[in-house]
N, C-alpha and C positions, 0 to 999 in steps of 0.2 A: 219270448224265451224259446219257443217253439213257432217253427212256421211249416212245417208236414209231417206224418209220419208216413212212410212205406213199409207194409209186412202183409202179414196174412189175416184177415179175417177167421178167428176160431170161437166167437159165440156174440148172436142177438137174444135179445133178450125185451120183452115188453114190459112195464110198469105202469100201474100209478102213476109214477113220479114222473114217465119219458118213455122214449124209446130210446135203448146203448147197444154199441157196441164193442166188443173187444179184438184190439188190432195185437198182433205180436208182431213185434219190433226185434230182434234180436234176443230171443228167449225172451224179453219182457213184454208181458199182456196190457195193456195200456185201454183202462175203459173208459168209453167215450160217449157223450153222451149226442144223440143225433136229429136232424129235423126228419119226419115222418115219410117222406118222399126220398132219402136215402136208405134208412131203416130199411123199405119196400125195395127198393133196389140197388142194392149189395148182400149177396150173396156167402153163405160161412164156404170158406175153399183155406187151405190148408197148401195148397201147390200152385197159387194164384196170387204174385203180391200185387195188395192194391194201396192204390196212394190216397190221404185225405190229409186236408188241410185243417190245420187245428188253432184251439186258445185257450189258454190260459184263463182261470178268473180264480181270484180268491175274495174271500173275506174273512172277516175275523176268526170263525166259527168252520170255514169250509176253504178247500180247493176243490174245483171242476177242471173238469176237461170237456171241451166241444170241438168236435168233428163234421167237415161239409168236403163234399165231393167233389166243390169247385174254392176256387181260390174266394172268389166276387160275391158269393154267397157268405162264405168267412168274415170279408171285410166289412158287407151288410152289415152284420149282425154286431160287431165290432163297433159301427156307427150306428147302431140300434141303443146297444148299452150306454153312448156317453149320452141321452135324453132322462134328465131325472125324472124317476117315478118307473121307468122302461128298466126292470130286471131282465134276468138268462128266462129265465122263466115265458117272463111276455117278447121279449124278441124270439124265442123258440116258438112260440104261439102265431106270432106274425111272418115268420118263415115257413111253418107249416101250411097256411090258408095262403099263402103269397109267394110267388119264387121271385130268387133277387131282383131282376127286372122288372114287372111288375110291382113290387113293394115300391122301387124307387119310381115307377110313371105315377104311380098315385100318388105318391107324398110331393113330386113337383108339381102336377095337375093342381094339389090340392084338396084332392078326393075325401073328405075324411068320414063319411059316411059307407063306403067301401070298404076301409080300414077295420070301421066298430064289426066286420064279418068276423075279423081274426077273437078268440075265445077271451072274454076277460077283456078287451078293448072299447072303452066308451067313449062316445061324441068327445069331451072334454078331452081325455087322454089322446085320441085323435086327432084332435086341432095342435093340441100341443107337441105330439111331434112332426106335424108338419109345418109349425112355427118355428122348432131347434132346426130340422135338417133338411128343410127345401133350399134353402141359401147354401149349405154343406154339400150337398149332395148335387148339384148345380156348379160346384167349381172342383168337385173329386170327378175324376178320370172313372167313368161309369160303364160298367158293362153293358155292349151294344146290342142290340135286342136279336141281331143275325147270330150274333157268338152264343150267345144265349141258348140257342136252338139246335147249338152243334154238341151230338154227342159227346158227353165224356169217358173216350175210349183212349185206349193204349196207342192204334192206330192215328187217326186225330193229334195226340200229342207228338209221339214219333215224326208227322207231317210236319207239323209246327216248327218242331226243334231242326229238320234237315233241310227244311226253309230258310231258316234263320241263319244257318250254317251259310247257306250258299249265298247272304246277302241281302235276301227279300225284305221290305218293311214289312213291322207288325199288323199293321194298317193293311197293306196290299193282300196278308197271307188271311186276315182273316175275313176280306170282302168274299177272297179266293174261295175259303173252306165253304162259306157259306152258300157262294152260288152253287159250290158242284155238288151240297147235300144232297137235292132231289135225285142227283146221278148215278148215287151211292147204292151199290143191291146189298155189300156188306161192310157196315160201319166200323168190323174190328179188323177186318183186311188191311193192315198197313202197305202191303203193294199196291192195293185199287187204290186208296185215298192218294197215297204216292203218286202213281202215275196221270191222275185224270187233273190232281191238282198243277201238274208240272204242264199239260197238256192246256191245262184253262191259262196260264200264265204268260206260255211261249205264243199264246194267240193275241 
């Protein structure tokens, strides 16, 4: 139903239950509930729109909303849910202790004593999702462990989109972004990423 929201950042908030936040969208506040490592980094800004990638879930009793900084993280977590007995709850648990990359090397590995680290996750329930989704996650288009590594900046996507523009594969742009990371003094500078990436290209 949803697949981003864009707005402002106007309240985090810690619980019991999670960590949320609320995004405004167009006068509407829209609370989200988030993994521990965005909570931590995003920022309340009010003259700052930021983008996150969202889902849907209901059940009888409730709707949620969850919110991830990256697309691949979203979709994780998406293929986290359809393993019976893995609620929002325990996929939120195994994205906290794990980021997307990672979660998915160790569920193809096999790892599943790795796994029982994330909160509430044991041997048994361990094996069993790397029984449902090492076959899954093995023929899904997975985020590559270079992408992974590249900031998620306004700069960075800007790069992306005026690449694509001009023709570049996905593939090419983002071996690109990943090599000239180390080159980078400022990651929100959409000139410098602009330029050094166009410069790694033409070479």
């Amino acid at each position: 139903m949803f697949d981003y929201f864009k707005g402002y950042i106007t309240d985090k908030r810690k619980t019991a239950k999670g960590t949320y936040l609320t995004i405004d969208v167009a006068g509407v506040g829209y609370l989200l509930e988030v993994v521990e490592r965005d909570f931590i980094n995003t920022s309340i800004n009010e003259n700052a729109v930021q983008k996150l990638y969202v889902l849907l879930t209901h059940r009888e009793d409730a709707m949620s909303l969850y919110g991830f900084s990256n697309k691949e993280t979203r979709d994780i977590f998406q293929i986290l849910l359809s393993v019976s007995g893995v609620g929002a709850k325990m996929a939120i648990a195994l994205l906290n202790e794990f980021d997307a990359c990672d979660l998915i090397s160790l569920v193809i590995d096999g790892d599943f004593k790795e796994l029982t680290r994330a909160k509430g996750v044991g041997p048994k329930l361990a094996q069993k999702i790397i029984l449902e989704l090492k076959d899954k996650l093995m023929k899904t288009e997975l985020p590559k462990a270079s992408l992974c590594k590249i900031p998620q900046s306004q700069a960075f996507e800007d790069t992306q989109s005026i690449l694509l523009s001009l023709g570049y594969e996905e593939k090419e742009i983002e071996d690109t972004l990943a090599k000239i990371l180390p080159t980078i003094d400022d990651s929100t500078n959409s000139e410098e990423v602009i330029r050094k990436a166009l410069t790694c290209l033409s070479m």
